[in-house]
C-alpha positions in Angstrom: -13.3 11.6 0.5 -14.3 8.2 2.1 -13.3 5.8 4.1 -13.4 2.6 4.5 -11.7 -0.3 6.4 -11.4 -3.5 4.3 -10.6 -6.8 5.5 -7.0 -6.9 6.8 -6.5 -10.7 7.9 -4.5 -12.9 6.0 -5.9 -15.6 7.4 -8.9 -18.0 7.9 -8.6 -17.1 11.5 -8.0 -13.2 12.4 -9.0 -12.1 16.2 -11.6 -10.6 16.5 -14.4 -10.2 19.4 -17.8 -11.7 18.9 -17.8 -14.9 21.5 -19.5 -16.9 18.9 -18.6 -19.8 16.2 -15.3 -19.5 14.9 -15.3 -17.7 11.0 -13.0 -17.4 8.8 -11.4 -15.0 7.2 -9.9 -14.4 3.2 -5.9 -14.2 2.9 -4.7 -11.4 1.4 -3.3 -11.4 -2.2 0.0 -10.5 -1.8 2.4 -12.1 1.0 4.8 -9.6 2.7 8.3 -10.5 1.6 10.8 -12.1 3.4 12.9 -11.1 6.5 15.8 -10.5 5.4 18.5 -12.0 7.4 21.7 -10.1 7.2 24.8 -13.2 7.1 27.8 -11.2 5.8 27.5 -8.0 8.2 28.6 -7.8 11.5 26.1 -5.0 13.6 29.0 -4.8 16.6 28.5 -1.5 18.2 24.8 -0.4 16.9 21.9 -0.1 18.7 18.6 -0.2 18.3 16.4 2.4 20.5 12.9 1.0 20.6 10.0 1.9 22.3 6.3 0.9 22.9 3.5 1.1 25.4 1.9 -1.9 25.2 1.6 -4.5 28.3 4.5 -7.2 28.2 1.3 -9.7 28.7 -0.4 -8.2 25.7 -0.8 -9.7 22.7 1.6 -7.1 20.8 4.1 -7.1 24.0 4.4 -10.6 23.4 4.8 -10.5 19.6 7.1 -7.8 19.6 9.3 -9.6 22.7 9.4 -12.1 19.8 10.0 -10.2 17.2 13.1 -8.2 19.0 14.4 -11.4 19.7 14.7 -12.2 16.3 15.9 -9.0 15.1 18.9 -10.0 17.6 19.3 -13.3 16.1 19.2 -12.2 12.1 21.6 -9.0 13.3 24.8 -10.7 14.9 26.1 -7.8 17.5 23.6 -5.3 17.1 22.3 -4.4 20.5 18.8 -3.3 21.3 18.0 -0.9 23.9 14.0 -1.1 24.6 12.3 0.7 27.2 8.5 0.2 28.1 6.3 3.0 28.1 3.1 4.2 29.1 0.2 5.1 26.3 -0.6 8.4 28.6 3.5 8.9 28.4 3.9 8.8 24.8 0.0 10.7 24.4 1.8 13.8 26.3 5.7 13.5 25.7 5.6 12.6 22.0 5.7 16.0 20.3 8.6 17.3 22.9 11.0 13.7 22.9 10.9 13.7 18.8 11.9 17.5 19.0 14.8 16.5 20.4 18.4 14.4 20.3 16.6 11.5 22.8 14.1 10.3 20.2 14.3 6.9 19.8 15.1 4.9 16.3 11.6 3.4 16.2 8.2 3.8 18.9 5.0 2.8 18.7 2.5 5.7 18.2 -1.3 6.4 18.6 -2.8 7.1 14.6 -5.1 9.8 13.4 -5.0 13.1 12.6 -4.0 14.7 16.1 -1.4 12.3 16.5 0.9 10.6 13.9 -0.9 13.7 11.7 -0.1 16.1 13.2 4.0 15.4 14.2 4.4 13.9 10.5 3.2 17.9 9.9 6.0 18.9 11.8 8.3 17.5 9.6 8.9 15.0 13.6 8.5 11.8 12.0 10.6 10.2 8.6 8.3 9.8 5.4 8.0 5.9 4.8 6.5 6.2 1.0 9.4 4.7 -1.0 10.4 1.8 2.1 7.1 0.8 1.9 6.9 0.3 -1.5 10.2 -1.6 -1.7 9.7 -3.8 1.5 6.1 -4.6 -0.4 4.5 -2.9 2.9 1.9 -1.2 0.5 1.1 -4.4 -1.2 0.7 -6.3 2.2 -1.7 -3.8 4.2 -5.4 -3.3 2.5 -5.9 0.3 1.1 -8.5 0.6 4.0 -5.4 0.1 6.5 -2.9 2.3 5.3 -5.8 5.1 5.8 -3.9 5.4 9.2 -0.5 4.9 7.8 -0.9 8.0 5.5 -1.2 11.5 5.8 -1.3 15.0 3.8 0.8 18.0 4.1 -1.9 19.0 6.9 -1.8 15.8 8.8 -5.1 14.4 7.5 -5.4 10.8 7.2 -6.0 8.9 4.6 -3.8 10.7 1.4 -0.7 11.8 0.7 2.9 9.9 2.0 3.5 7.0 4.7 4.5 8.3 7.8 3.4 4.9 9.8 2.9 1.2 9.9 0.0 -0.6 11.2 0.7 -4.5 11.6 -2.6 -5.7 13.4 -6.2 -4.1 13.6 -8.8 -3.5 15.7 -11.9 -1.9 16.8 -14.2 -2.0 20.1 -16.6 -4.5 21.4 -18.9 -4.9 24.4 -17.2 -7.9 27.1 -19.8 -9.8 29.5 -20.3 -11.7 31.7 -21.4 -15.0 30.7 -21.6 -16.6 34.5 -23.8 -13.3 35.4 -25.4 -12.8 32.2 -27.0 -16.8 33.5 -27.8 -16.2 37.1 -29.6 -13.1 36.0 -31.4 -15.1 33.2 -30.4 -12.4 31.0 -29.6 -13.0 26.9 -27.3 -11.5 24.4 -29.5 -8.2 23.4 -29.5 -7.9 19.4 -31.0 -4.2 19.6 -30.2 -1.0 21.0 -33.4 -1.6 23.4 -32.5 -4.6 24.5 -29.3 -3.7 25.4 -31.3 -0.8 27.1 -33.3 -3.6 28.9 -30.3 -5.9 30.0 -28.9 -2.8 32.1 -32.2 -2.4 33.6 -32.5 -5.8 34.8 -29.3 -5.8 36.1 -30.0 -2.6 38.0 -33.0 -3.6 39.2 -31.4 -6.8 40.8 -28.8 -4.0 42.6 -26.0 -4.4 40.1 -24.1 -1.3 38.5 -23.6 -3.0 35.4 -21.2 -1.1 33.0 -17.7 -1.1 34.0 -15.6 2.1 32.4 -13.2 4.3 33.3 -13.5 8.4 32.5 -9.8 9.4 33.5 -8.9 7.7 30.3 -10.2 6.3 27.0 -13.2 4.3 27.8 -15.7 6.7 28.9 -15.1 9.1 26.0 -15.2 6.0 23.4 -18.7 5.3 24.9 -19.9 8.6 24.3 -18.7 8.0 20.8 -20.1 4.9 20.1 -23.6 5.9 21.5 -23.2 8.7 19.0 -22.5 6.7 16.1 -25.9 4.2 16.9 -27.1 7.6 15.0 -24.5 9.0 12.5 -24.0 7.6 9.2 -20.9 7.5 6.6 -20.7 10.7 5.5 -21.3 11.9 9.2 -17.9 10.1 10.3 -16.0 11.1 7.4 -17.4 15.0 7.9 -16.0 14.7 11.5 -12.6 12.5 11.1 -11.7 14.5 8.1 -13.0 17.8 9.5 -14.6 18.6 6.1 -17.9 20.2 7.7 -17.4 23.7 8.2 -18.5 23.9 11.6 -19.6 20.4 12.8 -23.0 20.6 14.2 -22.3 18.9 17.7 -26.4 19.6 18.7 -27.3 17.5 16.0 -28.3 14.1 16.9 -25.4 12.3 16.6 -23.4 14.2 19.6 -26.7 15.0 21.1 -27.8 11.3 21.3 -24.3 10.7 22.8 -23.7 12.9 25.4 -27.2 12.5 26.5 -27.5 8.8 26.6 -24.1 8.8 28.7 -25.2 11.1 31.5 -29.6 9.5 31.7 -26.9 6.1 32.2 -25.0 7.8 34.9 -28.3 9.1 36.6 -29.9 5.8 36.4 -26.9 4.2 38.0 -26.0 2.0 34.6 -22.6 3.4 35.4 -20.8 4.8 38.5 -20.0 7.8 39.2 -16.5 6.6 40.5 -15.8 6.0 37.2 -14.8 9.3 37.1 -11.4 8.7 39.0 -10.4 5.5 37.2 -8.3 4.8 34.5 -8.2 1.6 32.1 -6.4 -0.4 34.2 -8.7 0.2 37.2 -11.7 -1.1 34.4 -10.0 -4.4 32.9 -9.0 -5.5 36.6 -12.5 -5.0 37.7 -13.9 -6.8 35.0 -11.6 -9.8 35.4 -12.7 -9.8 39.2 -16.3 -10.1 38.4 -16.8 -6.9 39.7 -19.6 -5.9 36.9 -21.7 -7.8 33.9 -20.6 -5.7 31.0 -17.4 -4.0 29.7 -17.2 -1.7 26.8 -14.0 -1.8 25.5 -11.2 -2.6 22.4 -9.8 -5.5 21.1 -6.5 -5.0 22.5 -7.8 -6.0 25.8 -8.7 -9.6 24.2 -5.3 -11.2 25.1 -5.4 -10.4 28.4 -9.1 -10.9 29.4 -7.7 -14.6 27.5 -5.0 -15.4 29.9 -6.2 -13.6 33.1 -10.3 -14.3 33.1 -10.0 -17.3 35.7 -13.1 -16.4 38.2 -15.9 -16.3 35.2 -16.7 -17.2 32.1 -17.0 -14.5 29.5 -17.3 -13.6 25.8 -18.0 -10.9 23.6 -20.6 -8.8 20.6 -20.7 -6.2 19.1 -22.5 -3.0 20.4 -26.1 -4.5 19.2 -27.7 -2.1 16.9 -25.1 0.1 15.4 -23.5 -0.3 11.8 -20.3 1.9 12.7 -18.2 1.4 15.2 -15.1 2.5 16.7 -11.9 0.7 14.9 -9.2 0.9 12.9 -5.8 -0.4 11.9 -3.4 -0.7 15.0 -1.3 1.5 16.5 1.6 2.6 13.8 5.3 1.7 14.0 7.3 5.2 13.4 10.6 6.0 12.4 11.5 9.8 14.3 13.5 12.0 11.8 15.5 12.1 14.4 16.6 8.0 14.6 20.1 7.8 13.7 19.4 4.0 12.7 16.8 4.0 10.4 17.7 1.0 8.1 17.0 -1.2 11.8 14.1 0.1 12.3 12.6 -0.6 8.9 14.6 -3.9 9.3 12.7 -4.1 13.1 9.3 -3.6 11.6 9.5 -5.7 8.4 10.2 -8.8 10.9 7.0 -7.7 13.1 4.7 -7.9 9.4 6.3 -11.4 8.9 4.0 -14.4 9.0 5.8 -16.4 12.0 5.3 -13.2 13.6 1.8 -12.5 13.2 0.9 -16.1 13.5 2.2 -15.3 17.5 0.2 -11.9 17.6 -2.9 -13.9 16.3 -2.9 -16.6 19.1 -1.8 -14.0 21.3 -5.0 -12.6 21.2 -4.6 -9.7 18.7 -6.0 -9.2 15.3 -3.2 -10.2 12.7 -2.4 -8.7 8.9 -0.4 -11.3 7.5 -0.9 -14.7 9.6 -0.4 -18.4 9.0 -4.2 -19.4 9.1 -3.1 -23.5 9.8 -1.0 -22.5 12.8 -4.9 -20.5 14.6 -7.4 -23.0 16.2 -8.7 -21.6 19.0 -12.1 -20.7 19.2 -12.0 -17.6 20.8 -9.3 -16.3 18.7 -11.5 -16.9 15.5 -14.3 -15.6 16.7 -12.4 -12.2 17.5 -11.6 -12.3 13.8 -15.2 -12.9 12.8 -16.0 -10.0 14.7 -13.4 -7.2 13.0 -14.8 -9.2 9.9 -18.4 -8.2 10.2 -17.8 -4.7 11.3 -15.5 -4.8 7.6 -18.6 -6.4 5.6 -20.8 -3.3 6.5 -18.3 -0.4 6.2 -18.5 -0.1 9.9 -15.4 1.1 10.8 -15.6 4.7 12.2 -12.4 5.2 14.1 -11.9 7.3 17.4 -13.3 10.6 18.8 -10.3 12.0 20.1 -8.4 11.7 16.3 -9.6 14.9 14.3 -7.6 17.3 16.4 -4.7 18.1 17.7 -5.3 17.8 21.9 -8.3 16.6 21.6 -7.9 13.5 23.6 -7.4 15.1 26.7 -10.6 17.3 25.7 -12.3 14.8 25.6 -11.1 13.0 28.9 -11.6 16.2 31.0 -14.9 16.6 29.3 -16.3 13.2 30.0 -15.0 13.1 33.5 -17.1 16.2 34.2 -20.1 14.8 32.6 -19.7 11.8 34.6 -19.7 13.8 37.6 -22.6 15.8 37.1 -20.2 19.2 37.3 -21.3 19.2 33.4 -24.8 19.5 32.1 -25.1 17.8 28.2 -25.2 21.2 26.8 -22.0 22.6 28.8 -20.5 19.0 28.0 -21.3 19.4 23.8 -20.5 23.3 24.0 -17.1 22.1 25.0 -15.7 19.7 23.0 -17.6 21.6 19.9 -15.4 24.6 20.5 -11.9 23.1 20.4 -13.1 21.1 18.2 -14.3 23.4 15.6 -11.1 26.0 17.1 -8.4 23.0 16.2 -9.4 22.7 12.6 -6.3 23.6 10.2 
């Protein structure tokens, strides 16, 4: 089977990273239908457990602030009871909360096979099909995003019934810059070996300049990227929908990867105290100055926005490569477990609503279902021209730690070795092939 991602804006202006010209992008044929707002019925004594993980200074923190707020306004009485948690949380506790009575009624959850997958295998999470279809969910997200809204009786993506509900996109990017990019006399590379040559100058002047973190995501999603500057289609779709029996990891996609990552490391292109950091540790440091480059997703746009005051940056897309990593968003669930499942539907209808998303698009997020005339900021159109491009060329790949279940942390404890040097590339590849190729229904 393969996948693709289509173009999920609704709008002339859809976030997206390429610190360019502003673009625009198409609206979608079909408008999502209006929030209902409930006049006759009194919600006295109902609550509403709701969780996320997303920054309250994030583009979807602020949305969905929003968005709750309105659920409380069109649901007279109903009380919601929201608790902020973190991604690493919900990565770990997910399978255990929904297994039992303290689930909430709605959460946000991570997509892809090892994670919405595999607990909508488990029978954890409440089959969406027919709600999607009469809230005109199915009609408002592209085929290419409800990929990660649907999955088979194995907890494969991309077939089968809606267990999830994207309502943004996005996909990863390479942050720089601009102030240092200047005093360095240093250009925007358009090729892999130019990109090559920009660490090398910065190097040379005594600057480490590729900010990550290995405790987490980032390093992992480098590894990944550098793997897809040599993969193709069918590669991406044999590995996300683990229809290679096994996965050649020594081939040159993973080989390229893994290799490319540590020569970096060695030639001091990135630190070896990355091994100890997390995310956080990498957005702060970029914000401070601290390095040139940041290789990173979209749903650090907002904040790099609001809290980038000591230098001027902007963004592109990793030069060379047709895939990259992206995807629709992070889904809205309902746990079989919610004993309130018609206010969570009514929760996430209002979040695909076009006041909504017009908030999550200035926010700094990439919208499904904005009001184009109500997006003029530069940097919020060129974020959309960026998911848009990666969309023209079928360059979507998604994420490395998806195809199995456990994988992420793998892949975490995999990376931080090889960034440490207590892994050589072989050890580092024999690794993640063999749960890999072990977690394979």
């Amino acid at each position: 089977m393969s996948i693709s991602l289509a173009a999920c804006s609704s709008s002339s202006v859809t976030p997206s990273p390429v610190a360019t010209a502003p673009s625009s992008t198409p609206a979608p044929s079909v408008a999502a239908p209006a929030t209902p707002v409930p006049t006759a019925t009194n919600y006295a004594g109902r609550t509403l457990k709701l969780w996320d993980y997303e920054a309250p200074d994030s583009a979807p923190g602020i949305a969905w602030t929003a968005a709750i707020q309105q659920f409380k306004d069109t649901h007279p009485g109903v009380t919601v009871a929201y608790e902020n948690k973190g991604f690493e949380q919900i990565q770990q506790t997910a399978q255990m909360v929904l297994s039992s009575d303290q689930a909430p009624d709605v959460m946000e959850l991570n997509k892809g096979n090892a994670n919405a997958g595999l607990l909508s295998s488990e029978g954890l999470l409440t089959d969406l099909t027919d709600v999607a279809k009469a809230r005109g969910w199915d009609q408002l997200l592209s085929p290419s995003l409800q990929t990660t809204c649907m999955y088979n009786d194995q907890g494969i993506m991309g077939s089968g019934k809606w267990y999830g509900v994207s309502d943004y996109g996005e996909y990863v990017m390479v942050y720089y810059n601009t102030d240092m990019f200047t005093k360095y006399n240093v250009t925007v590379p358009t090729t892999f070996d130019e990109f090559v040559q920009v660490l090398a100058t910065f190097k040379a002047a005594g600057i480490t300049p590729i900010d990550t973190a290995a405790a987490e995501y980032p390093a992992q999603q480098i590894i990944y990227l550098l793997a897809l500057s040599k993969a193709n289609r069918d590669w991406v779709n044999s590995y996300q929908l683990l229809n290679s029996t096994p996965l050649n990891f020594n081939g040159p996609e993973m080989t390229f990867g893994a290799t490319t990552y540590a020569d970096w490391v060695a030639k001091g292109y990135i630190p070896k105290s990355a091994t100890s950091l997390k995310a956080e540790d990498m957005g702060l440091a970029f914000e401070a100055g601290t390095y040139p480059i940041m290789i990173t997703g979209s749903w650090w746009y907002g904040r790099i926005m609001k809290e980038t005051t000591k230098h001027a940056w902007g963004t592109f897309l990793f030069p060379g490569n047709t895939l990259d990593l992206g995807s629709g968003g992070n889904l809205w669930v309902i746990p079989t477990g919610s004993k309130n499942k018609d206010l969570a539907e009514d929760f996430i209808d209002i979040t695909l609503q076009k006041d909504n998303q017009t908030i999550l698009a200035n926010s700094g997020s990439i919208p499904v279902n904005p009001d184009p005339t109500q997006i003029t900021d530069p940097k919020i159109q060129a974020l959309s021209k960026g998911f848009t491009d990666l969309v023209a060329k079928d360059g979507i790949a998604f994420y490395p730690d998806w195809p199995v279940a456990g994988y992420y942390n793998v892949l975490a404890s995999a990376s931080q070795e090889l960034t440490n040097g207590s892994k050589t590339v072989q050890q580092y590849l024999d690794e993640i092939a063999a749960k890999y190729n072990a977690g394979k229904p």
